[in-house]
FIBA-970412 format. One record per residue (C-alpha): x, y, z. Coordinates in pm, whole numbers, plus 32768, in hexadecimal, padded with zeros to 4 digits. Layout:
N
((X Y Z))
...
//
This chain:
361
((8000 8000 8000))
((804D 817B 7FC1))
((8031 8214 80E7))
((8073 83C1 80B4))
((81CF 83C6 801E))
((823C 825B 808B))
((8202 8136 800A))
((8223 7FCD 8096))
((8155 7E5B 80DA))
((8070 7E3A 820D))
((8038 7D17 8280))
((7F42 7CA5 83C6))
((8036 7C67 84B4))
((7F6E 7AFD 8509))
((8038 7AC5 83B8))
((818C 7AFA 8452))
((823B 7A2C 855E))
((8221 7AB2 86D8))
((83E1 7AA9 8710))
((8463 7C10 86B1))
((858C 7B87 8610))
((84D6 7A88 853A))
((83E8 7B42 84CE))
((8502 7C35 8463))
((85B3 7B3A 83B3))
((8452 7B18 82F2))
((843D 7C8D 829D))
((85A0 7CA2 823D))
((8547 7B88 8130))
((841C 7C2D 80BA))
((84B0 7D70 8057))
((861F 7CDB 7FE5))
((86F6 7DA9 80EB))
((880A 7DBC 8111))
((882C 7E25 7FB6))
((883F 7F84 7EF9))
((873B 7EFA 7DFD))
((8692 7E39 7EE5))
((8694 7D40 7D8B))
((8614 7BF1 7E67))
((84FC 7C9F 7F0A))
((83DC 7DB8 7EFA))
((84B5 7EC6 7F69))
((84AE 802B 7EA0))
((862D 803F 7EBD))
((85EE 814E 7F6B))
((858C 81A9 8113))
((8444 823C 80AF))
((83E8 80F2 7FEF))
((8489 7FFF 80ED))
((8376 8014 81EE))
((828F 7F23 827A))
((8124 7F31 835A))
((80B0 7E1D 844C))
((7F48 7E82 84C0))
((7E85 7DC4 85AD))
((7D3F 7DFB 8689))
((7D9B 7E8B 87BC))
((7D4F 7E0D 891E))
((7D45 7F56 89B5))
((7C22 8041 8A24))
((7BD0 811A 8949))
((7C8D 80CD 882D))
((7C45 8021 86EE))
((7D5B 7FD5 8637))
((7F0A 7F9C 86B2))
((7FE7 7FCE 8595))
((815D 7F98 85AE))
((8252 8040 8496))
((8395 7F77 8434))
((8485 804B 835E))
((8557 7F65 82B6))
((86A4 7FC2 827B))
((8708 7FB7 80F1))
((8890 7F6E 8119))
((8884 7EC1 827C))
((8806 7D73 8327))
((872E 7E59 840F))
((85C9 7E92 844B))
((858E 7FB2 853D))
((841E 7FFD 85F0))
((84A3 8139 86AD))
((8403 821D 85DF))
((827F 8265 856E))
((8240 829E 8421))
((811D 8394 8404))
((812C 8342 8280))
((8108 81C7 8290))
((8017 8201 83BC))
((7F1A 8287 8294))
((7F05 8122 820D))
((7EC4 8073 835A))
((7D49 80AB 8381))
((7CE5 809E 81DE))
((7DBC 7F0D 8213))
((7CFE 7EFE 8341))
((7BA9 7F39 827F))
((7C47 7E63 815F))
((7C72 7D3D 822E))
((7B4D 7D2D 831E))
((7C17 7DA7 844A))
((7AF2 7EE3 848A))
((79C4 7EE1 83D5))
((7933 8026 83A7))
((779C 8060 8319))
((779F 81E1 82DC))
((7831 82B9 81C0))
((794E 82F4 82B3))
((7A41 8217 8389))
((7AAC 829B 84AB))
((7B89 81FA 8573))
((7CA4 8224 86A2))
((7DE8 819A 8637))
((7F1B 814A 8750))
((809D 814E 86A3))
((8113 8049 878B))
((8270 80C6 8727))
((8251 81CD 8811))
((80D5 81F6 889B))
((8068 830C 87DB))
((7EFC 8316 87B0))
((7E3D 83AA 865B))
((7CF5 83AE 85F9))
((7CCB 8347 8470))
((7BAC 835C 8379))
((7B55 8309 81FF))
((7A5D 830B 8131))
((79CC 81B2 80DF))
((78C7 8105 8008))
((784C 7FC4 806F))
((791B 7F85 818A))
((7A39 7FA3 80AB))
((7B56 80F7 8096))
((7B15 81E5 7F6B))
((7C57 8230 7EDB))
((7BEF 8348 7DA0))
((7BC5 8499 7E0B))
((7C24 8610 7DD5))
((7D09 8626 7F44))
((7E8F 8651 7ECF))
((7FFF 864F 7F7E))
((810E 86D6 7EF3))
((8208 859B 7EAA))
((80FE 84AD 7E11))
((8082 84D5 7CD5))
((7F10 8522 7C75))
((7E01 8508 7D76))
((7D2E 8427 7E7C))
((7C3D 8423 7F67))
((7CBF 84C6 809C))
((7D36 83F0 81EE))
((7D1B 84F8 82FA))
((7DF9 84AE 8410))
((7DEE 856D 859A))
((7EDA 8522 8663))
((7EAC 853F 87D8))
((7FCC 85B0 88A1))
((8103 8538 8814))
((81B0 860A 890B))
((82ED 852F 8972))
((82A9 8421 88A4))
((840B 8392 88A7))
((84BF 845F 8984))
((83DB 8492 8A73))
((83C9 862E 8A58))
((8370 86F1 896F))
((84D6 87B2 896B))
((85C2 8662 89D2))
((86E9 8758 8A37))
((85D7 884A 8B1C))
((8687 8968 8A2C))
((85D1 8A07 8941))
((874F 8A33 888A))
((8887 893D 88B2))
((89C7 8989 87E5))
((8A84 8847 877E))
((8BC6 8849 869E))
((8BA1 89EC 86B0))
((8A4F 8A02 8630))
((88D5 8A3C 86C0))
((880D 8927 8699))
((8690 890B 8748))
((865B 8795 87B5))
((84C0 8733 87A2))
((83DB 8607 87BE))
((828C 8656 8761))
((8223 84E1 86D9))
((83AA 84C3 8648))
((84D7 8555 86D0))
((8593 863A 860B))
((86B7 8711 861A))
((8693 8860 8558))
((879F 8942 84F1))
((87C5 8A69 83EF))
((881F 8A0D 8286))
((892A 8B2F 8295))
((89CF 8AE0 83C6))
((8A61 8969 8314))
((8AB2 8A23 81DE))
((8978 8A0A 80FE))
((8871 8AAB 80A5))
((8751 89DF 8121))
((8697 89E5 7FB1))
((8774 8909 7F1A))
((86E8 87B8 7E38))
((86CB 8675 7EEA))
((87DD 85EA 7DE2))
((88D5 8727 7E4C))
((88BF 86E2 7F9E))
((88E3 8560 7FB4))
((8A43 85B0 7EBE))
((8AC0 8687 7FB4))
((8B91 856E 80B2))
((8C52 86A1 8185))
((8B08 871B 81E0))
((8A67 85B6 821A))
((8B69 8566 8302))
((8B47 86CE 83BA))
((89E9 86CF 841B))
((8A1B 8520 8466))
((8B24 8586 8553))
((8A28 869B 85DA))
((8918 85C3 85EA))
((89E3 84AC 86A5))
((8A0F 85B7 87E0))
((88B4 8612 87E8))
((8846 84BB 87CB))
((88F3 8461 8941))
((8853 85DB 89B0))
((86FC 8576 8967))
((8744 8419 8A45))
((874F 835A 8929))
((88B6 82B5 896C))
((899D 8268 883A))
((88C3 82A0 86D1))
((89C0 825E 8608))
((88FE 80E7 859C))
((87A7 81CC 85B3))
((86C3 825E 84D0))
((8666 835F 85ED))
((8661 8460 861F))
((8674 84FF 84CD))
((8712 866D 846D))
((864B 8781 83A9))
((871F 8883 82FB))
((8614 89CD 8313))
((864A 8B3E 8268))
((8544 8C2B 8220))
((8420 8BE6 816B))
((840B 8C40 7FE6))
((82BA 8B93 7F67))
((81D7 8C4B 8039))
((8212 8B25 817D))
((8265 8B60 82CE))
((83B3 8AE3 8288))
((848F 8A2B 819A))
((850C 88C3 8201))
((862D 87AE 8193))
((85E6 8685 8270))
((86DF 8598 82B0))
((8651 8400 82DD))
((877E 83F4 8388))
((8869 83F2 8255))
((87A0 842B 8123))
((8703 8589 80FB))
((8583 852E 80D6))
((8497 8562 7F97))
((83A3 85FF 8069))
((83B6 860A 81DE))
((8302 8508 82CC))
((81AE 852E 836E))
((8221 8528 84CF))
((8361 85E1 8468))
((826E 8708 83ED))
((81DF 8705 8521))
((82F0 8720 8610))
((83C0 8831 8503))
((8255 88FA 8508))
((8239 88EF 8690))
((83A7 8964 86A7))
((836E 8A84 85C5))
((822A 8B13 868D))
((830F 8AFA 87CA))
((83AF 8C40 8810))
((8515 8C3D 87EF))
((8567 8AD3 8766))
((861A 8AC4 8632))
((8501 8AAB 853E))
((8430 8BC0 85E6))
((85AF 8CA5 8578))
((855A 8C73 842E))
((83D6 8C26 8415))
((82D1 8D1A 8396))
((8180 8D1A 842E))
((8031 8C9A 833F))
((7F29 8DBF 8356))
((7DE2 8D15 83E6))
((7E25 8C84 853A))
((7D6D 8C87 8678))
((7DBD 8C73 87CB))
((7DC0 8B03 87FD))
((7DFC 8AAE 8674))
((7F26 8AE7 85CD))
((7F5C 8A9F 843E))
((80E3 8A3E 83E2))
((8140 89F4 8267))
((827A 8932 823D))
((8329 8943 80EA))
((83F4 87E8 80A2))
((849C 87A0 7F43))
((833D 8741 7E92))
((824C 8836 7F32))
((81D0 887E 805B))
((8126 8814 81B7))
((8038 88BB 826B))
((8029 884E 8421))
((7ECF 88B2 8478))
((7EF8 8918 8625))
((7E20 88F5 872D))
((7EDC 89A6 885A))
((7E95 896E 89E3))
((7D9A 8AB7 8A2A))
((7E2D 8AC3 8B74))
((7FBA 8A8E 8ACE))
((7FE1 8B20 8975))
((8120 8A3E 895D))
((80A4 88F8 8998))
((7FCB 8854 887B))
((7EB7 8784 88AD))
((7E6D 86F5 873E))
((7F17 86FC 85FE))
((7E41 86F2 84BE))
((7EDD 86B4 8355))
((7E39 861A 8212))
((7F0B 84EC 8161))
((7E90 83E4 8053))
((7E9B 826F 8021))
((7E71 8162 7F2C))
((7E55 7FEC 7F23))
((7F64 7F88 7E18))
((7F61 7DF0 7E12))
((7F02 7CF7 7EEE))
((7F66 7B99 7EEE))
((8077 7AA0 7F4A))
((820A 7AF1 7FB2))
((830D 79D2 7FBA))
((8431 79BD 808C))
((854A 78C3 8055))
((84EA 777B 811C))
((85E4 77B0 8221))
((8628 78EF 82C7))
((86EC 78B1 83FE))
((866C 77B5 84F6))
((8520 77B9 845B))
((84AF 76CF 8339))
((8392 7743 826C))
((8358 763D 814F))
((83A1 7688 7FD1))
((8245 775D 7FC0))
((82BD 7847 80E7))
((81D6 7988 80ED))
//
């Protein structure tokens, strides 16, 4: 399934077996890592195609659905669930209506949705016909082509999601390797710095920036001290948190953005990396509030923020805390999703200790 600007197969995690390293070994085979064409798998070649999404029915009050997000690394043995995926997270509840995990009656499912990565709660809807997702519709987002129906997504208090805090460090500024970098985890830590202050100019092409090693190795070495400052020990072998280059906006945004996934600038940005880059920049005196320029239109408790990425843009719709215009309570954004294929994957017969039989799926 497509799920915003990621792509990757779902599967009900029934499907999969219950030990974390064999069912590893099992996503590993399906996508073909590690390999830099992923030739023996599913894999995209590339970390926005390498994903994967168990969903389940949940046991917990309340909520409907548990999804779990596997990003699985393109040139490495490794699977890592540290991270949500607010991307792949669109999928979850149209595979969920696919498969018979929720059935839903009215022109609208509705459903609450926990990423057991890290225990962030959203509430998901789409339009349906027959108990089954629409997919064609007018909704777009920058970084897919043409249009669908739209999967709106609120997420409710990502605050700390990771770390913990919403600002890891308790600074609102930290200054690593000589320059200012705000450190946030609003549903997917982040460390922000200015484009300008690691030599570029923040509006550079995806290609451009992914050629330029000196600088991939500056903001790695950056994002390696923040990393144990937000209290998540050595990242070195992590995909979190990731680093977003910002510089003033030019495409009538907020602000301009060059996201880091950790070492290949991203296409886009991430959902949940739009979200915590958005809640830095309407926090006075972080980094991204330097160089962010208000969206006319706000209220008191709403605030707007419009992040330009390589292909577009992404607007973070607020909901503050009336009683704490710094702490927000929801985070609304519109994404898309398709159903691609369904069917059967095969695995070699033996991976590991495990045998599967010659029709291993």
């Amino acid at each position: 399934m497509r799920g915003g600007t990621s792509r990757g197969p779902f599967f009900a995690a029934s499907d999969l077996p219950d030990d974390v390293a064999a069912r590893d070994r099992v996503l590993l085979a399906v996508m073909g890592s590690p390999d830099a064409r992923q030739i023996d798998g599913l894999g995209g070649a590339d970390p926005l195609t390498s994903k994967v999404g168990i969903v389940s029915r949940s046991s917990q009050p309340g909520i409907d659905l548990d999804f779990l997000f596997a990003q699985v690394l393109v040139h490495e043995s490794r699977v890592d669930t540290t991270p949500n995926c607010g991307n792949m997270l669109a999928a979850a509840l149209p595979f969920a209506l696919e498969t018979g995990l929720v059935i839903a009656s009215s022109n609208i499912a509705r459903f609450r949705v926990r990423t057991v990565n890290t225990g962030t709660l959203a509430d998901i809807s789409v339009a349906i016909k027959d108990g089954k997702p629409i997919y064609a519709g007018s909704a777009k987002i920058d970084g897919v082509p043409g249009s669908a129906s739209p999967v709106n997504i609120s997420f409710l208090e990502t605050e700390g999601s990771v770390c913990g805090r919403l600002l890891p460090t308790q600074k609102r500024v930290n200054r690593f390797d000589g320059v200012d970098v705000t450190c946030v985890d609003n549903g997917m830590p982040v460390v922000i710095l200015r484009a300008a202050d690691v030599g570029v100019t923040g509006y550079e092409s995806r290609d451009v920036l992914n050629a330029n090693s000196e600088l991939k190795a500056r903001i790695e070495a950056i994002r390696i001290q923040a990393g144990a400052a937000m209290g998540l020990g050595d990242v070195s072998q992590k995909v979190v948190p990731k680093v977003t280059l910002v510089a003033a906006p030019r495409a009538g945004g907020s602000l301009c953005t060059r996201t880091f996934i950790p070492h290949d600038c991203h296409a886009s940005i991430g959902v949940l990396g739009a979200v915590s880059v958005a809640t830095a920049a309407v926090l006075e005196g972080t980094v991204a509030a330097q160089v962010a320029t208000p969206l006319e239109g706000h209220t008191m408790n709403t605030r707007a923020i419009s992040v330009e990425h390589p292909t577009g843009e992404f607007t973070v719709n607020f909901t503050l805390d009336p009683l704490n215009s710094s702490r927000v309570i929801a985070a609304e954004l519109l994404r898309t999703a398709r159903l691609i294929m369904r069917g059967e994957v095969f695995v070699p017969a033996t991976l590991g200790n495990e045998t599967y039989g010659e029709t291993s799926r």
